[in-house]
C-alpha positions as CSV (number, residue, x, y, z in Angstrom):
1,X,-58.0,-3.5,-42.9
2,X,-57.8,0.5,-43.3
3,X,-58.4,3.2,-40.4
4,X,-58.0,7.0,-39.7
5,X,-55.1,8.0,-38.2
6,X,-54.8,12.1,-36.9
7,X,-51.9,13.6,-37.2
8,X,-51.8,17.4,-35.6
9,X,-54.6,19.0,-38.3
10,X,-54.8,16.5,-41.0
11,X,-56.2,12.9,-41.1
12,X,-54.4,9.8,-42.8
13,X,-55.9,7.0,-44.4
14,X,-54.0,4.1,-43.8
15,X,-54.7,0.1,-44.5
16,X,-52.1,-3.0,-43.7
17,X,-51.0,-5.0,-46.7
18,X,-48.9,-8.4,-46.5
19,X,-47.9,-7.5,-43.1
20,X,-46.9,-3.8,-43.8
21,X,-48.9,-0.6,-43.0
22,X,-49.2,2.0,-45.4
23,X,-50.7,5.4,-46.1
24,X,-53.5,5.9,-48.5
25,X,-54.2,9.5,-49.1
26,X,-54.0,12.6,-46.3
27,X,-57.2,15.0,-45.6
28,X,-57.5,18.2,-43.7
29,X,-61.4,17.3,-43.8
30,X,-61.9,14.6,-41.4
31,X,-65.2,14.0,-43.8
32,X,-63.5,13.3,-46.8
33,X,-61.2,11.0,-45.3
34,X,-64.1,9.0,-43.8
35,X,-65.3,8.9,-46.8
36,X,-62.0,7.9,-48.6
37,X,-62.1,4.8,-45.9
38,X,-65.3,3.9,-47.1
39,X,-64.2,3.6,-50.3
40,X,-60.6,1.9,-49.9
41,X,-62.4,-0.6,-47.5
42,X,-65.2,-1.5,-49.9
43,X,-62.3,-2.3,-52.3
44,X,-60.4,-4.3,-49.8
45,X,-63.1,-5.9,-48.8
46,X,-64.0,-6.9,-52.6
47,X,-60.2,-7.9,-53.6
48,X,-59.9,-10.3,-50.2
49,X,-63.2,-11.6,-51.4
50,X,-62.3,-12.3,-55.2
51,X,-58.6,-14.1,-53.9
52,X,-59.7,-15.5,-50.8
53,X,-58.1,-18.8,-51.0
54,X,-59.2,-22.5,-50.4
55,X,-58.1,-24.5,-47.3
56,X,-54.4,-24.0,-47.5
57,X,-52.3,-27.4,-47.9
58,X,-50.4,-29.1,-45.6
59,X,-47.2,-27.8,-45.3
60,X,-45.3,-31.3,-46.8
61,X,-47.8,-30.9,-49.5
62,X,-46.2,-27.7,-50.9
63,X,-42.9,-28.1,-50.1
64,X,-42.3,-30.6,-53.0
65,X,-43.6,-28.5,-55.6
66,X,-42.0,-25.5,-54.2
67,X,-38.5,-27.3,-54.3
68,X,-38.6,-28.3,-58.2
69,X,-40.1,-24.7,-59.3
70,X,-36.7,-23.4,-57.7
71,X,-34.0,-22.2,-60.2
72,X,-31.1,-22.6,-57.8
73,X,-27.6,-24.4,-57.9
74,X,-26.8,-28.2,-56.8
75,X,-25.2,-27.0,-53.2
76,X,-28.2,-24.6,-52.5
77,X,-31.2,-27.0,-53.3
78,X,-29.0,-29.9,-50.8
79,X,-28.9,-27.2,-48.4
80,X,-32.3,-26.4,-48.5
81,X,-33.6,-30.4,-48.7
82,X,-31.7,-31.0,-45.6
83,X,-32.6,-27.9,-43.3
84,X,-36.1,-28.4,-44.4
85,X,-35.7,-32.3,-43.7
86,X,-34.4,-31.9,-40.5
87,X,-36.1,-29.0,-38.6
88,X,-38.7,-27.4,-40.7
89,X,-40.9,-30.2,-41.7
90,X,-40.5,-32.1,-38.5
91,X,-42.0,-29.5,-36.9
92,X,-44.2,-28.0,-39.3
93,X,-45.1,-30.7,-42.1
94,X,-48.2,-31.7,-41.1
95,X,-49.9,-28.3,-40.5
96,X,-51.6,-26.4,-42.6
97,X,-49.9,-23.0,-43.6
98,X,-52.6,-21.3,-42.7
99,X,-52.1,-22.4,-39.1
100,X,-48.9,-21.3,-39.1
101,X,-48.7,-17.8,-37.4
102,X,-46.2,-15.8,-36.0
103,X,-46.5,-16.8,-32.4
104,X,-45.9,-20.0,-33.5
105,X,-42.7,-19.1,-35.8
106,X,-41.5,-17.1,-32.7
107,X,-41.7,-20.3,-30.6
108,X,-40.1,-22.4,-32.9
109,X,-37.0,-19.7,-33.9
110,X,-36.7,-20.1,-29.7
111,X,-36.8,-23.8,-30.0
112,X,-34.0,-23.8,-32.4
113,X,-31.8,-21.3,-31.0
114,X,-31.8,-23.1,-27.6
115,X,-29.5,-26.1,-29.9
116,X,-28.1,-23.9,-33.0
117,X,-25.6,-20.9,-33.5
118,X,-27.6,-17.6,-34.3
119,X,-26.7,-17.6,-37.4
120,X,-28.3,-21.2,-37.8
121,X,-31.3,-20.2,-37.1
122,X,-31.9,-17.2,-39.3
123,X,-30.8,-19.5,-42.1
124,X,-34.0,-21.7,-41.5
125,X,-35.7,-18.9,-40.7
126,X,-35.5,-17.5,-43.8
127,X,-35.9,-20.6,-45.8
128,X,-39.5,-21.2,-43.9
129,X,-39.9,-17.5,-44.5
130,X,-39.3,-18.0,-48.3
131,X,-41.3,-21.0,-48.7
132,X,-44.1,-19.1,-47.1
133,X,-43.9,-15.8,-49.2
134,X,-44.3,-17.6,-52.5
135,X,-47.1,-19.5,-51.2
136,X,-48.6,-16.1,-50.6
137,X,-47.1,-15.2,-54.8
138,X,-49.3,-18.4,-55.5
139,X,-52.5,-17.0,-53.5
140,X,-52.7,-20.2,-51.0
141,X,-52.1,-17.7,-48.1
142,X,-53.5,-14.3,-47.6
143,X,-50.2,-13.0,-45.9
144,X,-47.3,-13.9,-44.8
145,X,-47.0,-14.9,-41.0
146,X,-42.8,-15.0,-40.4
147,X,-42.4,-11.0,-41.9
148,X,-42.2,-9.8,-38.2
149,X,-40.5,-12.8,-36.8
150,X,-36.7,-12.2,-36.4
151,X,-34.1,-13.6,-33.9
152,X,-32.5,-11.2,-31.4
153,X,-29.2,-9.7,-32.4
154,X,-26.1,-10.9,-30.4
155,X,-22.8,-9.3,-29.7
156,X,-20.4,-10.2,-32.3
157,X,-17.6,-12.7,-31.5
158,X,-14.5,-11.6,-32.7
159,X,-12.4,-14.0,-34.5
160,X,-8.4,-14.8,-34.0
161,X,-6.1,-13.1,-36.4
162,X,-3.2,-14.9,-37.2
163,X,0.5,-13.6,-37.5
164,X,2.8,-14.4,-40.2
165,X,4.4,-16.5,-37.5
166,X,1.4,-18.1,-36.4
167,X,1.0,-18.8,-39.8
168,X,3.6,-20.5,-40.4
169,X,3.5,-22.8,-37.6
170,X,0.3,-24.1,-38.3
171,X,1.2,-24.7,-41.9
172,X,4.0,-26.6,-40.3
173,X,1.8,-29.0,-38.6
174,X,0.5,-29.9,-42.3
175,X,0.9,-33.7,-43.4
176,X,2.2,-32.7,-46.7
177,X,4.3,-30.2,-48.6
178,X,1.5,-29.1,-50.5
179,X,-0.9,-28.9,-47.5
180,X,1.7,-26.6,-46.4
181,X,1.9,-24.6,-49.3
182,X,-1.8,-24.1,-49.4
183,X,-2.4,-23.1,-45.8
184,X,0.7,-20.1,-46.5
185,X,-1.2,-19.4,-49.6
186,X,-4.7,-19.0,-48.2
187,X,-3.6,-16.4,-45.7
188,X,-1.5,-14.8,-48.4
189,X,-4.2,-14.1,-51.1
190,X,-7.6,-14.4,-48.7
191,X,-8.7,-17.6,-51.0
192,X,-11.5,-19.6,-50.3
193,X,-10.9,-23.6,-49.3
194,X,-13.4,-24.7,-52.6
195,X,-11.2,-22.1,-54.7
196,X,-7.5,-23.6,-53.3
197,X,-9.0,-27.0,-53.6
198,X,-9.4,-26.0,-57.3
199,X,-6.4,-24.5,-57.9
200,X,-4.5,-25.9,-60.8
201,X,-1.1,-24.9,-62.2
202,X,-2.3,-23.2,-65.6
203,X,-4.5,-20.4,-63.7
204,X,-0.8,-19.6,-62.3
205,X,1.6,-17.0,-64.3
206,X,4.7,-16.8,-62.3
207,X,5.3,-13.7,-65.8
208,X,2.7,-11.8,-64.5
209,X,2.8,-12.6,-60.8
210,X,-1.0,-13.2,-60.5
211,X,-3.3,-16.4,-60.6
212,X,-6.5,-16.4,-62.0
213,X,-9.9,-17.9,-60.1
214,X,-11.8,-19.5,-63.3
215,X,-15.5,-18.4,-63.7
216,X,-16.6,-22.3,-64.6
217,X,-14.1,-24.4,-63.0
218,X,-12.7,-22.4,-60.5
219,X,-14.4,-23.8,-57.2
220,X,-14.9,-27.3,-55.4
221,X,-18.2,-28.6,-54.8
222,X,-18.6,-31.2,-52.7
223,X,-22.7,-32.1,-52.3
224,X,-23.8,-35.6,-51.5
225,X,-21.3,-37.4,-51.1
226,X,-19.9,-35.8,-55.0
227,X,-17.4,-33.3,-55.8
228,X,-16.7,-31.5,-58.8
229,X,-15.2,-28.0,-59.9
230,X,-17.7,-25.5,-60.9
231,X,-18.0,-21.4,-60.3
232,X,-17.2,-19.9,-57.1
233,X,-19.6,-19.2,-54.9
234,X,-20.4,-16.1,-56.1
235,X,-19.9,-14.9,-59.3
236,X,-17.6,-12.0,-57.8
237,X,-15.3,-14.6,-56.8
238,X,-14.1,-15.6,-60.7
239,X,-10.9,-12.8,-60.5
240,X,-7.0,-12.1,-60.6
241,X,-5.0,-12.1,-57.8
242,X,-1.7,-11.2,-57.4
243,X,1.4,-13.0,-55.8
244,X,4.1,-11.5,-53.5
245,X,7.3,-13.1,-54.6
246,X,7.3,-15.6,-51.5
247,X,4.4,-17.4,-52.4
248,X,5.7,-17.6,-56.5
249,X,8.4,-19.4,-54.8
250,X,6.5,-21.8,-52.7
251,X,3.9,-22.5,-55.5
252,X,6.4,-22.9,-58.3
253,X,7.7,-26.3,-57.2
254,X,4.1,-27.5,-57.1
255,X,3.0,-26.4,-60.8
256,X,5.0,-28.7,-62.3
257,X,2.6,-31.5,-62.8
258,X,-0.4,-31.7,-65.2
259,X,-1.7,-27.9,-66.2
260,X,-5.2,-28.7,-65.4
261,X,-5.1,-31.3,-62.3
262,X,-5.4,-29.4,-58.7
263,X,-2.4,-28.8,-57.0
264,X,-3.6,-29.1,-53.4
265,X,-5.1,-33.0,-54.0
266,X,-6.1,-35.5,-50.6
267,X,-3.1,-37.3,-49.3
268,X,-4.1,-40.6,-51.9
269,X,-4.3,-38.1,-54.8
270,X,-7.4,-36.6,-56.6
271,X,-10.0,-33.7,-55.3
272,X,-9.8,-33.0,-51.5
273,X,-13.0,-33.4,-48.7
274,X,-14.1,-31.0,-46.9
275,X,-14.9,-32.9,-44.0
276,X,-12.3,-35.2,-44.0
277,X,-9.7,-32.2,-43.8
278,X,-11.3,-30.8,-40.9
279,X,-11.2,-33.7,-39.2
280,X,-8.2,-35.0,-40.0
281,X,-5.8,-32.5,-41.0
282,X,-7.2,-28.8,-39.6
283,X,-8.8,-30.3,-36.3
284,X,-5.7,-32.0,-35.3
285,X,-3.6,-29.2,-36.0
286,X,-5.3,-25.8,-34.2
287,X,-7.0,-28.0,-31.6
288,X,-3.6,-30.1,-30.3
289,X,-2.9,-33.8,-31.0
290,X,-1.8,-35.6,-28.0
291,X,-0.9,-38.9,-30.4
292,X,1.4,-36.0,-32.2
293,X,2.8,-34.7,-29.0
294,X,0.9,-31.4,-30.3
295,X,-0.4,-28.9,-28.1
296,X,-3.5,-27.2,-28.6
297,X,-2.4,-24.2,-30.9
298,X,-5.7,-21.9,-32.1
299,X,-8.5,-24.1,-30.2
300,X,-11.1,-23.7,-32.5
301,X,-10.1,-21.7,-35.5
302,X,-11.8,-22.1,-38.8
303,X,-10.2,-22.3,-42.7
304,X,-11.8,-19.3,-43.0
305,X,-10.3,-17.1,-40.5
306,X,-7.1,-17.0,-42.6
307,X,-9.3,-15.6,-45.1
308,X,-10.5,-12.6,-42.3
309,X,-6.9,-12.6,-41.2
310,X,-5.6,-11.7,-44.7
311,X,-8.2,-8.9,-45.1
312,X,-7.0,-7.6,-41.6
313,X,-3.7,-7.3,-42.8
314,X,-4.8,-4.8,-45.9
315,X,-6.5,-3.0,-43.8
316,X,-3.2,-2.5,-41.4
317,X,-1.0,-1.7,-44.2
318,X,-3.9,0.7,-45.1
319,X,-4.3,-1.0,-48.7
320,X,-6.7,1.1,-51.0
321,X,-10.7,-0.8,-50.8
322,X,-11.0,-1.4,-54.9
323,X,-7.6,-3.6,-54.0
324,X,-9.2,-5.0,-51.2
325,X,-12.4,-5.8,-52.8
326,X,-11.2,-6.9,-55.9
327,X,-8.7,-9.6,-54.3
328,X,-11.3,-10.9,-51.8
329,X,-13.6,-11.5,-54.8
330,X,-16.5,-8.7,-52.9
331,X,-18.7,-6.4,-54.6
332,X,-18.2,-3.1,-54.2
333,X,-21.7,-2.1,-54.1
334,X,-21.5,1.6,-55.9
335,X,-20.4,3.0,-59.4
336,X,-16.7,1.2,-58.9
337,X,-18.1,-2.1,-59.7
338,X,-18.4,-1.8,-63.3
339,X,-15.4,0.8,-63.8
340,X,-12.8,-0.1,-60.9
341,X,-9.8,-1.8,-62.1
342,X,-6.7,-3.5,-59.6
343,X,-3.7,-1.8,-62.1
344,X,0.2,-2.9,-61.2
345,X,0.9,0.2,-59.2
346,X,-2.0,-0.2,-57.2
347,X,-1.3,-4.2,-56.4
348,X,2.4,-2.6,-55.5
349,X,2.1,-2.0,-52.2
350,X,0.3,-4.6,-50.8
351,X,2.8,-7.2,-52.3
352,X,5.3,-4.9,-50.6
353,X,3.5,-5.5,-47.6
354,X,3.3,-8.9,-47.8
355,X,6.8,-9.8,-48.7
356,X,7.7,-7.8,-45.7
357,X,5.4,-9.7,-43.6
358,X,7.0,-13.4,-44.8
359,X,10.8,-12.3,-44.2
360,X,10.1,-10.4,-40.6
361,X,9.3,-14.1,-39.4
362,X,12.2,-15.7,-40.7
363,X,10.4,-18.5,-42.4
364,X,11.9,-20.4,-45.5
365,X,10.6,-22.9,-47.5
């Protein structure tokens, strides 16, 4: 489709393309821009002739080939099978994708959010929204219907951050010593669960005063029902981090087993869960344990809030960003990525920090 639009003295011609508008050419002759349209719409008319496509397949027809063309990761493509298994093909597998327009995305993003978080729903969102677009890339659909479609934006919650104290107490609610250990540690360094779960004595160096997140085994995976060690999550996550005296002290007791095996293992040994954590272990011990004689303590904190917590520590000991960045295993997003470099002096402060943090609350280990 391509129009005339005026604009004081001068006359655009525009035309809409996959959902997006753009501008042709600009006349001050109102002729030769009809004329132009006359033109660009013979040629649109030609090109939606020459890739017009058949009748479009049924949604649970393309989905299959769509999911083994995909070069993605073992977590990703389990992710994807199960949000397209449980709410995307329920609802859309037997229509064609030609039927599916963006009234009816709308209404089914409403649907959704009625039952799932926000954030829930733009996940499925843009999974639909991806299938979609490369069945547009394969020519089985003229355009694609979600590109308008988006989910109303929500005031952020903010989420708890923890003192050292408070720190401290939960990790004293852990079943173990090395439970313990990791909770102190995640708040200490900002770690991810999947990179403490992985976290084996040799990628310590109590010399150095840093540990080291490797870039092939430095993760837990846990997908159907398997678990194995692999990269982190993202590839900005394989890095150095250093250690404030305190937690050399509380790890050192723990890295004297085998170099390579985990240090933060399940109560029976071996890799931990996920799942079984939570609902064993973390649930238990934020949410109150009346069986315990535990009162609720942080009613619905999440792992990774120690992981926000840390960061909000750097920034209130004003800790320069490549430090931050670099330890929290972010991109920096600018020239610094490729050049920036965490040196000795510059970890100095923060480890200064840190250490002062652990002794104001008086805890020992």
């Amino acid at each position: 489709m391509a129009w005339i639009e005026q604009a004081r003295n001068r006359y655009r011609v525009r035309f809409r393309h996959a959902g997006m508008i753009y501008t042709d050419s600009t006349y001050t002759d109102r002729a030769k821009a009809e004329e132009r349209l006359n033109t660009l719409g013979e040629g649109i008319r030609r090109r939606a002739a020459l890739f017009e496509p058949g009748p479009a397949p049924l949604l649970k027809q393309w989905v299959p080939i769509w999911m083994n063309s995909r070069l993605v990761g073992e977590a990703a493509a389990a992710r994807d099978e199960c949000l397209l298994r449980v709410h995307i093909l329920p609802r859309f597998g037997n229509t064609r994708m030609s039927a599916i327009d963006m009234l009816a995305a709308q209404l089914f993003a409403k649907q959704l959010r009625r039952r799932l978080a926000r954030s829930s729903v733009i996940t499925i969102l843009a999974l639909l929204r991806t299938v979609l677009r490369d069945a547009v890339r394969q020519r089985l659909l003229l355009v694609d219907p979600l590109a308008h479609v988006e989910v109303p934006a929500e005031a952020a919650t903010e989420r708890p951050v923890l003192t050292q104290d408070q720190v401290w107490a939960l990790a004293c609610r852990m079943p173990t010593q090395r439970l313990k250990t990791m909770i102190v540690t995640a708040a200490g360094t900002g770690m991810r669960f999947g990179e403490l779960a992985a976290l084996a004595p040799a990628a310590i160096s109590l010399d150095t005063y840093r540990l080291h997140i490797d870039p092939d085994v430095g993760s837990l995976h846990e997908v159907a029902g398997k678990r194995w060690l692999g990269p982190p999550k993202p590839p900005s996550g394989a890095r150095k981090i250093y250690l404030p005296p305190y937690l050399l002290e509380g790890l050192q007791p723990l890295a004297n087993g085998t170099r390579t095996e985990p240090m933060f293992r399940a109560a029976g040994g071996g890799l931990l869960w996920r799942t079984t954590f939570a609902a064993r272990v973390w649930r238990p011990a934020c949410d109150g344990d009346a069986a315990r004689g535990w009162e609720p303590f942080l009613p619905g904190l999440q792992f990774n809030d120690l992981r926000s917590t840390h960061l909000t520590w750097m920034d209130e000991d004003h800790i320069n960003d490549v430090v931050k960045a670099k330890r929290m295993g972010h991109r920096l997003r600018d020239v610094r990525e490729n050049y920036a470099t965490v040196t000795d002096p510059m970890a100095r402060p923060l480890l200064e920090a840190l250490q002062r943090r652990w002794q104001a609350s008086g805890a020992t280990w």
